[in-house]
MARBA-3410 file (N, C-alpha, C, O; in Angstrom, 1 decimal):
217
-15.1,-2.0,9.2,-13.9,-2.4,8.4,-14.1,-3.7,7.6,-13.3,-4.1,6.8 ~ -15.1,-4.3,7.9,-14.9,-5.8,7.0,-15.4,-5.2,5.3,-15.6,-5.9,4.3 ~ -15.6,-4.0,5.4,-16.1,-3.9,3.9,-15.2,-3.7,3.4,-15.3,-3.7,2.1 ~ -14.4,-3.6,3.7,-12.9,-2.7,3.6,-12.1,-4.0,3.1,-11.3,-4.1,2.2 ~ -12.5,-4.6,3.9,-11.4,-6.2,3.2,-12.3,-7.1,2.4,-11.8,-8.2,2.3
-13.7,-6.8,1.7,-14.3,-7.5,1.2,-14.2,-7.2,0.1,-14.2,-8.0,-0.8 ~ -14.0,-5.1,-0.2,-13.5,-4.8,-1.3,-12.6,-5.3,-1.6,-12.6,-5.7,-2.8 ~ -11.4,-5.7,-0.7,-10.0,-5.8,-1.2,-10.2,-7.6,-1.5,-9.1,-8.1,-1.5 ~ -10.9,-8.4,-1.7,-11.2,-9.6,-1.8,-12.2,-10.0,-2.8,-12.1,-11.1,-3.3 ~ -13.1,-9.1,-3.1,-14.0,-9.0,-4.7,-13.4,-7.8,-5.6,-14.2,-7.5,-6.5
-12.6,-7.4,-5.6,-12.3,-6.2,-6.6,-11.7,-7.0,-7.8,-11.3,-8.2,-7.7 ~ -11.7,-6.2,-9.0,-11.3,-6.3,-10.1,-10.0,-7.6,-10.4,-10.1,-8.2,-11.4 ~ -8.9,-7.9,-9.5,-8.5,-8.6,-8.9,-8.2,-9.4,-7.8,-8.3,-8.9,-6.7 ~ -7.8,-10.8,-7.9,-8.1,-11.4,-6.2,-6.9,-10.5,-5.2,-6.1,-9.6,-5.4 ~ -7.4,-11.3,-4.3,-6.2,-10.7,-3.5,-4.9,-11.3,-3.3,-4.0,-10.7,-2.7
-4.8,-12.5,-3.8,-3.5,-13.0,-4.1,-2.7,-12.2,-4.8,-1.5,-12.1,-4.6 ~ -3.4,-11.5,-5.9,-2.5,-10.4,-6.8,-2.6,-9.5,-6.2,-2.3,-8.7,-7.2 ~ -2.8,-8.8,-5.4,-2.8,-8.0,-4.7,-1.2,-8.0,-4.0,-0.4,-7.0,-4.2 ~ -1.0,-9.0,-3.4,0.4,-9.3,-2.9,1.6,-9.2,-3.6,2.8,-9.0,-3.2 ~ 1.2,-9.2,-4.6,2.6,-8.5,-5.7,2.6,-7.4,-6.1,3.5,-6.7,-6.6
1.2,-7.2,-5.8,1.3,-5.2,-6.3,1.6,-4.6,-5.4,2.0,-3.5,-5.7 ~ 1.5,-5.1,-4.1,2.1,-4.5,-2.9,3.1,-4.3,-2.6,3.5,-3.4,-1.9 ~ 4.1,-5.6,-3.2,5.4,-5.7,-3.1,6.1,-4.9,-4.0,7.2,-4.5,-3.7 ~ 5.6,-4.6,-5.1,6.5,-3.4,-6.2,5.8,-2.2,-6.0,6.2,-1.4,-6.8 ~ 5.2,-1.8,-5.3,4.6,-0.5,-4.6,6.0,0.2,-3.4,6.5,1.3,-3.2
6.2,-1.2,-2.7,7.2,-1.3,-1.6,8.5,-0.6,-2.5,9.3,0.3,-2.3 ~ 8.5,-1.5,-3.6,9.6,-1.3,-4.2,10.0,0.0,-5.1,11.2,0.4,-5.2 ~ 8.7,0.6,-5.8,8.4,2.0,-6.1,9.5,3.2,-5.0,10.5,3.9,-5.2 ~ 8.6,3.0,-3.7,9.1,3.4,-2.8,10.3,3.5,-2.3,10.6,4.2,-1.3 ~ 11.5,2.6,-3.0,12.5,2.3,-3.0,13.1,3.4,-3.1,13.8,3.8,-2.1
13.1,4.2,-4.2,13.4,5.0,-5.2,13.5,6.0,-4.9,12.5,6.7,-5.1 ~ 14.9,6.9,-4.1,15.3,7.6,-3.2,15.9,8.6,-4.2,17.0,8.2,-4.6 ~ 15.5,9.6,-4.6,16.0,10.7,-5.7,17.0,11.5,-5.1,17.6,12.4,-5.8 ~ 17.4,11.4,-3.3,17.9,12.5,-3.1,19.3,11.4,-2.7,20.3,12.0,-2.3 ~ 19.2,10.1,-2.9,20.6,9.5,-2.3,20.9,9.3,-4.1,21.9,9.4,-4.9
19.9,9.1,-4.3,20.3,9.0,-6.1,20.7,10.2,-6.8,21.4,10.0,-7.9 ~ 20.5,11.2,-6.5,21.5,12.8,-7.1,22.5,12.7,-6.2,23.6,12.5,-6.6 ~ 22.3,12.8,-5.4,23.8,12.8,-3.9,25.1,11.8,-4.7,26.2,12.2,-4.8 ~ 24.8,10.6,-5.2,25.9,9.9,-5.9,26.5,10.5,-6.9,27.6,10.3,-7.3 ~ 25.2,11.5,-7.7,25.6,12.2,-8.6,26.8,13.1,-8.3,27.8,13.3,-9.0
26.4,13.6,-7.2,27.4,15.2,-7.2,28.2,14.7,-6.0,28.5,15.5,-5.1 ~ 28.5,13.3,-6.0,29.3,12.4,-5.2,29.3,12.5,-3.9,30.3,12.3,-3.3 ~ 27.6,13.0,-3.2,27.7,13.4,-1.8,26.6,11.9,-1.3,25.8,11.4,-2.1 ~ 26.9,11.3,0.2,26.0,11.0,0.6,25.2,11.6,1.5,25.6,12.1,2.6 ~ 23.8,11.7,1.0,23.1,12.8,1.8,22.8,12.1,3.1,22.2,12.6,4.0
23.3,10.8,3.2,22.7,10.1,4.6,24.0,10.4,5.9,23.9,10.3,7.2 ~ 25.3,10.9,5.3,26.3,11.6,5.7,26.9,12.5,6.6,27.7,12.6,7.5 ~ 25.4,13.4,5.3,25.5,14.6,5.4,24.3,15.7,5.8,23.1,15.4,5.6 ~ 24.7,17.3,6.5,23.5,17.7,7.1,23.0,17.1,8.4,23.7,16.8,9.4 ~ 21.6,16.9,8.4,20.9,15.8,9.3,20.4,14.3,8.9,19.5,13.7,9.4
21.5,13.7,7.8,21.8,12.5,7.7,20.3,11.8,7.2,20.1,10.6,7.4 ~ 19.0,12.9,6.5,17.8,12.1,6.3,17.6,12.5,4.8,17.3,13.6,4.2 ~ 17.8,11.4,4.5,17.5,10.9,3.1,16.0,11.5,2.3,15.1,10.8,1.7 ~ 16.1,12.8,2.5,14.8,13.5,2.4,15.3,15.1,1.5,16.4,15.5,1.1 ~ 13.6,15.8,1.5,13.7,16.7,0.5,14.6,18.4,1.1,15.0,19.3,0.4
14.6,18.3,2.8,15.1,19.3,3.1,16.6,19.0,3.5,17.4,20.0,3.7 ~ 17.1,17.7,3.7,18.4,18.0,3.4,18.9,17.7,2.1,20.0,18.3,2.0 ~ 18.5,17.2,1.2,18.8,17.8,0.0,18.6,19.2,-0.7,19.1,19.7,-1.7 ~ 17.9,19.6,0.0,17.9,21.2,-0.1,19.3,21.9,0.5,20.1,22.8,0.0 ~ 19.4,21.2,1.7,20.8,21.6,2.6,22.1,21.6,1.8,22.8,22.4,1.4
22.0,20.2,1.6,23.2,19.5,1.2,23.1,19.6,-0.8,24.2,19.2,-1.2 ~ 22.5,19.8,-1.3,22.7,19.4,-2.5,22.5,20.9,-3.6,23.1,21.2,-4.6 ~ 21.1,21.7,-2.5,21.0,23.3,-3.6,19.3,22.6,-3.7,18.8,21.5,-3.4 ~ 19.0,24.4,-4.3,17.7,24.2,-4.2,17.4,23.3,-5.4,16.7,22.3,-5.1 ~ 17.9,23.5,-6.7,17.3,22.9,-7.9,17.2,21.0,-7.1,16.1,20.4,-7.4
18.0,20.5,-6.5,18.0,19.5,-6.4,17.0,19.0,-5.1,16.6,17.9,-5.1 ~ 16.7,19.9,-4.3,15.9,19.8,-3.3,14.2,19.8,-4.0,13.3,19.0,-3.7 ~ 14.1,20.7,-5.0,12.7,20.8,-5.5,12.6,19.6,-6.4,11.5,19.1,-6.6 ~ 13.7,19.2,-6.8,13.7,17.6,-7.7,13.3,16.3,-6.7,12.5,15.4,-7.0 ~ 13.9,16.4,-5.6,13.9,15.4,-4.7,12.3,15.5,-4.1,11.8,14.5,-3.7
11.7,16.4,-4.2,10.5,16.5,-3.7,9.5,16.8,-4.7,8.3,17.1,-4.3 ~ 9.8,16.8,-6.0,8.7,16.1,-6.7,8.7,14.8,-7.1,7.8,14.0,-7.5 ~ 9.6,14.7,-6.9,10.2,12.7,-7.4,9.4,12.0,-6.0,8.6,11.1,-6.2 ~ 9.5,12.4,-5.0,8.9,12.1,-4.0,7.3,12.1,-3.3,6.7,11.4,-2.5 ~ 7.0,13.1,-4.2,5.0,13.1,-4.5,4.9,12.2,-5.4,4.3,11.2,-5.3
5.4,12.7,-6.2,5.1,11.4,-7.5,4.8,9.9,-7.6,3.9,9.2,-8.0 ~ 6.0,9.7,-6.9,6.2,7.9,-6.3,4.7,7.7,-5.6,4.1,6.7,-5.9 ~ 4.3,8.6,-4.7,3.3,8.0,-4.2,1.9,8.4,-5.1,0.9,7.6,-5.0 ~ 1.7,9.4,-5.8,1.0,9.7,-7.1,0.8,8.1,-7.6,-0.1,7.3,-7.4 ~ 1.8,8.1,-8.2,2.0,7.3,-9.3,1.4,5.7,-8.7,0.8,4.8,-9.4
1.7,5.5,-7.7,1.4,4.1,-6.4,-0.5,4.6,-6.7,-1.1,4.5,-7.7 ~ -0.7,5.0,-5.7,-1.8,5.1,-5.4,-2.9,5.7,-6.1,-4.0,5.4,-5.6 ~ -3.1,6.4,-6.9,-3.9,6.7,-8.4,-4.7,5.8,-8.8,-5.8,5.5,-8.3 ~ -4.2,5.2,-9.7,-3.9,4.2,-10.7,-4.9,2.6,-9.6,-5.9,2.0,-9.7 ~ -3.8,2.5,-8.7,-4.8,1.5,-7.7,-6.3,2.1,-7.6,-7.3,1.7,-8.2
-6.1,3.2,-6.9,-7.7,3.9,-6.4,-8.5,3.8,-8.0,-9.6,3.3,-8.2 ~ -8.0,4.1,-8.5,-9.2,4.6,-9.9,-9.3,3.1,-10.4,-10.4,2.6,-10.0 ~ -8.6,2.3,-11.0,-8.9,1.0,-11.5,-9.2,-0.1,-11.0,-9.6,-1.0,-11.7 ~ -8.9,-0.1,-9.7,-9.1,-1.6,-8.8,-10.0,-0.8,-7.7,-11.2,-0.7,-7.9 ~ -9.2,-0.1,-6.2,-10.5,0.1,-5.1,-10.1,1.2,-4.7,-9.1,1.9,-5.2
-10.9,1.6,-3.5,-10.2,2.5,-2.5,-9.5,1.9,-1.9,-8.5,2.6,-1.6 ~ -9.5,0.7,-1.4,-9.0,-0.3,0.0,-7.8,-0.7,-1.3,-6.6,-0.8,-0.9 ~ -7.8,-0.7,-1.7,-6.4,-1.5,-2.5,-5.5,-0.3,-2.9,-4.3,-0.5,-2.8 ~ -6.1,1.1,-3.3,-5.2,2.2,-3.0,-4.7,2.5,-1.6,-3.6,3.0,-1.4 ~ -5.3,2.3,-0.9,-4.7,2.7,0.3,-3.8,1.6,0.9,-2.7,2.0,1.2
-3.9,0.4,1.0,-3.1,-0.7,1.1,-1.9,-0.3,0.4,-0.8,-0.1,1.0 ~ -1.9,-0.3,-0.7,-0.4,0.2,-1.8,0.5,1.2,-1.5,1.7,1.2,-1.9 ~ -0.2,2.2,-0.7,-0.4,3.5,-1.0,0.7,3.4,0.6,1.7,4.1,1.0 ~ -0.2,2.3,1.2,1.6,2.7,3.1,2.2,1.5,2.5,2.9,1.0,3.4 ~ 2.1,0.8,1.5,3.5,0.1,1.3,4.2,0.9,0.6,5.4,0.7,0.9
4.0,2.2,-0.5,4.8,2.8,-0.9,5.6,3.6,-0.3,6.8,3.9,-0.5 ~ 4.3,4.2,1.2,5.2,4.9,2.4,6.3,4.1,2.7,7.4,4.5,2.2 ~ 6.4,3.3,3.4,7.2,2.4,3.9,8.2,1.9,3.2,9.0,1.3,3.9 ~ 8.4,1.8,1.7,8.8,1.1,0.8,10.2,3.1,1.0,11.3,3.0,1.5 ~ 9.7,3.9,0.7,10.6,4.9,1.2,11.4,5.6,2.4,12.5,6.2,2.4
10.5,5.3,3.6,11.2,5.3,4.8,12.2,3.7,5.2,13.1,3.6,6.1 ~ 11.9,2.9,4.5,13.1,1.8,5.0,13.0,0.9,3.6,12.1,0.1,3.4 ~ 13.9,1.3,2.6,14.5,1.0,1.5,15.1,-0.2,1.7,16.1,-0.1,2.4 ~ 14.9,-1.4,1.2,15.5,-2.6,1.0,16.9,-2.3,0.5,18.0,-2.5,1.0 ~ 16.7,-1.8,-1.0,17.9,-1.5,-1.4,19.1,-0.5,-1.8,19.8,-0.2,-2.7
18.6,0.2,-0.1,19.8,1.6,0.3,19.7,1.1,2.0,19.9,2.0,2.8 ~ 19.5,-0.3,2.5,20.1,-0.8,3.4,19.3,-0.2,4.5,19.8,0.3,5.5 ~ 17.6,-0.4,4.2,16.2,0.1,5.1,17.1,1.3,5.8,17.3,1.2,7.0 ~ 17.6,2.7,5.1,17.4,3.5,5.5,17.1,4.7,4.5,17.8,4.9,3.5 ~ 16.2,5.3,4.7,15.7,6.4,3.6,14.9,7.6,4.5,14.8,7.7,5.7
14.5,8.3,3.5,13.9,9.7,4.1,12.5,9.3,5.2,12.2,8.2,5.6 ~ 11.9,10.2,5.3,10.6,9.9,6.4,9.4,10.3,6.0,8.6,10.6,6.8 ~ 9.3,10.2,4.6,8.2,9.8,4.0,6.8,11.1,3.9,5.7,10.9,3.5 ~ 7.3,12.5,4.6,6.4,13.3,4.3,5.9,13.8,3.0,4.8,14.4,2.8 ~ 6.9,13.7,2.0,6.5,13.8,0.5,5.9,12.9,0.0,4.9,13.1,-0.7
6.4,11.8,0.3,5.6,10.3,-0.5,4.1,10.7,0.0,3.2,11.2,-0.7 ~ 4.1,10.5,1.3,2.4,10.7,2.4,1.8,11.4,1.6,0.7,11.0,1.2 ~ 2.3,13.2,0.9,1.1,14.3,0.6,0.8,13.2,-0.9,-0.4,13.1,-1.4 ~ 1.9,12.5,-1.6,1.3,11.8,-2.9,0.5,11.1,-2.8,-0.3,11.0,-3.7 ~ 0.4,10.2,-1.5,-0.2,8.8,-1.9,-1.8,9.7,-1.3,-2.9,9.4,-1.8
-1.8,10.9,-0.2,-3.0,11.5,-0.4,-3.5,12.7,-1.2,-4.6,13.2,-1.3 ~ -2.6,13.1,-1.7,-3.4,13.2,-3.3,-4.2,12.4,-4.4,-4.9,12.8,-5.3 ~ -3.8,11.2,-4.1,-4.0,10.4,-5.1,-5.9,10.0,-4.5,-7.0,10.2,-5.0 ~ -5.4,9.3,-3.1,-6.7,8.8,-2.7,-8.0,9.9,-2.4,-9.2,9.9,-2.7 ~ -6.8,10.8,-1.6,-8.4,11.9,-1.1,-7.3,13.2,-1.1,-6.5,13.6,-0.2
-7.6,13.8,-2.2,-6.6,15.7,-2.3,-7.4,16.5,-1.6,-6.6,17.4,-1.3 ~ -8.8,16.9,-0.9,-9.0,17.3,0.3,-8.2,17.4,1.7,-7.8,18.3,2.4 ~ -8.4,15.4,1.8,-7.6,15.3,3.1,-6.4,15.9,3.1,-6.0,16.5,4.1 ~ -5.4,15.8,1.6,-3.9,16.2,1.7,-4.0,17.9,1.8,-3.2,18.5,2.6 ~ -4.7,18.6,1.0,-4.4,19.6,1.4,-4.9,20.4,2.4,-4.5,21.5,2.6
-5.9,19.8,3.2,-5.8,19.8,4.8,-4.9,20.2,5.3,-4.7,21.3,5.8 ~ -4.1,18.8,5.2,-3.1,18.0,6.5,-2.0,19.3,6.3,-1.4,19.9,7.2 ~ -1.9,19.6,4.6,-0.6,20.6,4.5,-0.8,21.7,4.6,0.3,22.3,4.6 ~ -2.0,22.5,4.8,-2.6,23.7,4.9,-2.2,23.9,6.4,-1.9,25.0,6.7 ~ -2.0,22.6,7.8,-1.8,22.4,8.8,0.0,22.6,9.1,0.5,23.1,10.1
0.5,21.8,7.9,2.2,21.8,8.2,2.3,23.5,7.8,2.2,24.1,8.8 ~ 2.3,24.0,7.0,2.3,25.4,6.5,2.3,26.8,7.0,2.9,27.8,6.7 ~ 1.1,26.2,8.3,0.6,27.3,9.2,1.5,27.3,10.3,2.0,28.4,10.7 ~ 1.7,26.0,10.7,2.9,26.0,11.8,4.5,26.2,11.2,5.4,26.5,12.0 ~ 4.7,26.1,10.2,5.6,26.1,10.2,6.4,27.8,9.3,7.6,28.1,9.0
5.3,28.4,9.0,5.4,29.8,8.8,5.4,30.9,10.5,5.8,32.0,10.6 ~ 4.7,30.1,11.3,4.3,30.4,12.5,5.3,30.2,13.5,5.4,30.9,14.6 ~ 6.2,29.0,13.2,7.6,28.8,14.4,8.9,28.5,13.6,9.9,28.6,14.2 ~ 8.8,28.2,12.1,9.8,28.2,11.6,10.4,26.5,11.7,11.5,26.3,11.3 ~ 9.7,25.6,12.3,10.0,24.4,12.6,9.0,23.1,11.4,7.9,22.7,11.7
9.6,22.8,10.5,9.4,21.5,9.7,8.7,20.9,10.8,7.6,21.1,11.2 ~ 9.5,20.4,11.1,9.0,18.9,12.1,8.1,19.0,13.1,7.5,18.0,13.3 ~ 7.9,20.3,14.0,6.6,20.7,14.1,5.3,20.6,13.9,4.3,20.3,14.6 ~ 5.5,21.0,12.3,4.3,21.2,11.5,4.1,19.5,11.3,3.1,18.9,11.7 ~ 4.9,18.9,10.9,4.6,17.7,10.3,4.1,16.7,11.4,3.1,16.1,11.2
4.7,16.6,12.4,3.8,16.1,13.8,2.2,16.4,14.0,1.3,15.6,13.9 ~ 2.3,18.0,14.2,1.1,18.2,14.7,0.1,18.0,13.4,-1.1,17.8,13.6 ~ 0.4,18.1,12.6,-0.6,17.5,11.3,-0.6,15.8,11.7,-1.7,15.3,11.7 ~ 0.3,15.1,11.9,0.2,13.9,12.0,-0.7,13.8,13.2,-1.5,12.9,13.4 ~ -0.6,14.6,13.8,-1.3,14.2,15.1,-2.8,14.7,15.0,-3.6,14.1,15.8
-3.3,15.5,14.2,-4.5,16.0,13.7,-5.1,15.3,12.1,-6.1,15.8,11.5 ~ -4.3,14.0,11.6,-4.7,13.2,10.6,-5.8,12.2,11.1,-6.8,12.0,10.4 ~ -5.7,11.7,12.2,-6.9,11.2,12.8,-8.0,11.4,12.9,-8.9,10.7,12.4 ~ -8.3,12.6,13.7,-9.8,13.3,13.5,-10.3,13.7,12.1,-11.3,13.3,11.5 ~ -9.1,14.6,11.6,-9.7,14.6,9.8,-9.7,13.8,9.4,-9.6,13.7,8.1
-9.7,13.1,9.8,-10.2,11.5,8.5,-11.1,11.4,8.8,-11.7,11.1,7.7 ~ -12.1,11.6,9.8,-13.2,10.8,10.1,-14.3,12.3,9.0,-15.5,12.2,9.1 ~ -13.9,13.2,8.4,-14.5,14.2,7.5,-14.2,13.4,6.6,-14.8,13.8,5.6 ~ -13.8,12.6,6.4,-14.2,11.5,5.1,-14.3,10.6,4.3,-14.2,10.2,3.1 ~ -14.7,10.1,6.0,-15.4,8.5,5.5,-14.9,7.6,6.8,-14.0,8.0,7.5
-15.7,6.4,6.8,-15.2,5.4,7.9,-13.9,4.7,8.2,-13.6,4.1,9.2 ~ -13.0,5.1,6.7,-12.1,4.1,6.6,-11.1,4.8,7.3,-10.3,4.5,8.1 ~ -11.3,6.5,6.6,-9.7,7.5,7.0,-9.6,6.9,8.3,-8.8,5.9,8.3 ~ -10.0,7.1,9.2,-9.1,7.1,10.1,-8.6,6.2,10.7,-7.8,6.7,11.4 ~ -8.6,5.1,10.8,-8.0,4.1,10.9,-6.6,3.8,9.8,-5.6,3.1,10.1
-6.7,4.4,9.0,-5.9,4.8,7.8,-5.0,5.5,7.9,-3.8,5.2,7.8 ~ -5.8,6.8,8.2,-4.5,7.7,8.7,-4.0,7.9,10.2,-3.7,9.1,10.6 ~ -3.9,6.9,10.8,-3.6,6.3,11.9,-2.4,5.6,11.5,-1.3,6.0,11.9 ~ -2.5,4.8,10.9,-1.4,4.1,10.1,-0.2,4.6,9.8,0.8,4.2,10.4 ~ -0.3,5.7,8.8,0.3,6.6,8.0,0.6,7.3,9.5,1.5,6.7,10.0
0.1,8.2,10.2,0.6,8.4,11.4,1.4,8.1,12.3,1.9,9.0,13.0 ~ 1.7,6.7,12.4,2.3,6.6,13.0,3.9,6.2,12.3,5.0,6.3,12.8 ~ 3.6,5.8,11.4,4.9,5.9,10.8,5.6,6.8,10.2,6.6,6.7,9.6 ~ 4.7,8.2,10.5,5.3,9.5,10.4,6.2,9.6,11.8,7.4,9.4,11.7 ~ 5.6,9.7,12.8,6.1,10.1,14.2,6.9,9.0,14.6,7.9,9.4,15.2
7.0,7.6,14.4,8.1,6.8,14.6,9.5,7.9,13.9,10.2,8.5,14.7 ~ 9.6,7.9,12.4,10.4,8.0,12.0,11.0,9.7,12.4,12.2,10.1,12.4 ~ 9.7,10.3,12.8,10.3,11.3,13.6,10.3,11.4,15.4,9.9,12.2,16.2 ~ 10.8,10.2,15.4,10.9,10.4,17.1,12.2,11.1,17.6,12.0,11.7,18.7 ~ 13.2,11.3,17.2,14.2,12.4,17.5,13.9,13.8,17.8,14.4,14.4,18.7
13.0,14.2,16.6,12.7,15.5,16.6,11.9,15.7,17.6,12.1,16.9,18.1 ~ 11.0,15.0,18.1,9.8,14.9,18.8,11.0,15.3,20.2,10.9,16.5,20.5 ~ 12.0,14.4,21.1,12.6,14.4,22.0,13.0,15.9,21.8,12.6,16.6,22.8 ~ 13.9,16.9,20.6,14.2,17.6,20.3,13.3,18.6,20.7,13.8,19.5,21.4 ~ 11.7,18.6,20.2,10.8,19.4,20.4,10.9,20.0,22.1,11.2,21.1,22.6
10.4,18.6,22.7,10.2,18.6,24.2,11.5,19.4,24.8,11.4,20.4,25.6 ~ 12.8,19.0,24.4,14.0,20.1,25.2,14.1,21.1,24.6,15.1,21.7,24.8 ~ 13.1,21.6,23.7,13.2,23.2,23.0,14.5,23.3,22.2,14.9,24.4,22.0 ~ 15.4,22.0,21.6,16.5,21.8,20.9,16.1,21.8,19.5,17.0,22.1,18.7 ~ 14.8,21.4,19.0,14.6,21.5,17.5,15.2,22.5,16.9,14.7,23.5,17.4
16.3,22.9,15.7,16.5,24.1,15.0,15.7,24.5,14.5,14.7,23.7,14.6 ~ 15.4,25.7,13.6,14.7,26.2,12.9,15.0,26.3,11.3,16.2,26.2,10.8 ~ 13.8,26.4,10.6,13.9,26.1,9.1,15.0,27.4,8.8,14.8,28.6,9.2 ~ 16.1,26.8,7.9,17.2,28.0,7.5,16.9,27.7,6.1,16.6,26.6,5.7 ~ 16.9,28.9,5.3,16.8,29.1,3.6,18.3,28.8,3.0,18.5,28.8,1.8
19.7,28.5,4.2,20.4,28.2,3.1,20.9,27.0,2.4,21.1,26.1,3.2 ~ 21.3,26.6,1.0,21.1,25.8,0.6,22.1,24.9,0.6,21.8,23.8,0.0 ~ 23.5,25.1,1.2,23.9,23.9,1.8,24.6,24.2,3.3,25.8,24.4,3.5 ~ 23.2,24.1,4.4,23.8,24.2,5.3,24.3,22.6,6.3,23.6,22.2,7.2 ~ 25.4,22.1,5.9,25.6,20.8,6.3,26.4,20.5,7.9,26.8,19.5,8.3
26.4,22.2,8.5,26.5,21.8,10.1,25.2,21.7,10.8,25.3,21.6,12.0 ~ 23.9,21.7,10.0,22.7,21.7,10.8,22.1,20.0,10.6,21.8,19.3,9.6 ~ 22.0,19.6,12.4,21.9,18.6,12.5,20.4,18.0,12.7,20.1,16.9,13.2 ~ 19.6,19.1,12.2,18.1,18.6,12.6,17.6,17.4,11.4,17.9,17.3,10.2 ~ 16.9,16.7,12.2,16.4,15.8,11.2,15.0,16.1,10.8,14.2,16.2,11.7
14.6,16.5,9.1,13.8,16.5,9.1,13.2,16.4,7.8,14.1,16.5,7.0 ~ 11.9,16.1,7.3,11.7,15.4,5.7,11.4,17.0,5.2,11.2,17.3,4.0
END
């Protein structure tokens, strides 16, 4: 790891400026498309459904057009964060950006640090750095969740299998996506309790089902 902060300390800029790009990365991540259409069609999605500021209760609660909006706006953010870093400055400085953008969407300064749980930002900001790794991890949520019908499932046991695939590429992943890991599974610790009592619901296709209380991105 010290190379890791040596980059982030000789790169293209110091690391002083580093600290402001991190803070508007945070702030990127701000930028919650599904409480921001929800005002539109005068709903709070934090309300409503399973109350997560994410792409499948805006699916729930809002219709699909607006669910597939919410979840490209949501790769994007982290696209758009971590790209741009990785390609012109480092790897270590995209990845740094890249869980402040996570984080910058799961606890929103300015929607009152509550926001979605960050599994669409995560596939962005690993697209950006390593699209191997991401279509991995999602080739992992996909299988499980065509296989039990359970989101949050899938998205655990990929979080829980980001670890070892990192080390397919390179020394830093995994320590990395350890990171990102765990602020996956924090944010889904409900579901997790949910899992263990066999209470998790299952993924429903309809598009505003707002008596289903599962929480899930």
């Amino acid at each position: 790891m010290p190379a890791f902060f040596e980059q982030l300390t000789t790169g293209p800029v110091s690391a002083w400026w580093l600290i402001p790009i991190a803070i508007a990365s945070y702030f990127v991540g701000n930028i919650n498309p599904a409480i921001l259409l929800g005002r539109i069609y005068g709903v709070d999605v934090r309300a409503e459904g399973s109350g997560n500021a994410g792409t499948t209760n805006a699916l729930r609660t809002l219709g699909k057009k607006s669910g597939a909006i919410v979840f490209a706006v949501d790769v994007l953010k982290g696209v758009l964060v971590a790209l741009p870093l990785t390609q012109l400055l480092s790897l270590a400085a995209g990845m740094v950006c890249g869980v402040c953008v996570i984080i910058g969407h799961m606890w929103p300064a300015v929607f009152g640090f509550r926001g979605g749980k960050g599994v669409a930002t995560t596939f962005g900001v690993l697209l950006a750095v390593q699209p191997l790794l991401a279509l991995l991890l999602i080739g992992i949520v996909i299988v499980i969740v065509a296989l039990t019908r359970r989101v949050s499932l899938g998205v655990c046991l990929a979080a829980l299998l980001a670890v070892p695939a990192g080390l397919l590429f390179g020394s830093w992943y995994p320590a990395w996506m350890a990171v990102i890991a765990a602020l996956v599974l924090i944010k889904h610790r409900a579901n997790i309790v949910r899992i263990f009592h066999g209470e998790e619901a299952k993924l429903s296709f309809g598009t505003r089902d707002k008596k289903n209380t599962e929480e899930r991105e």
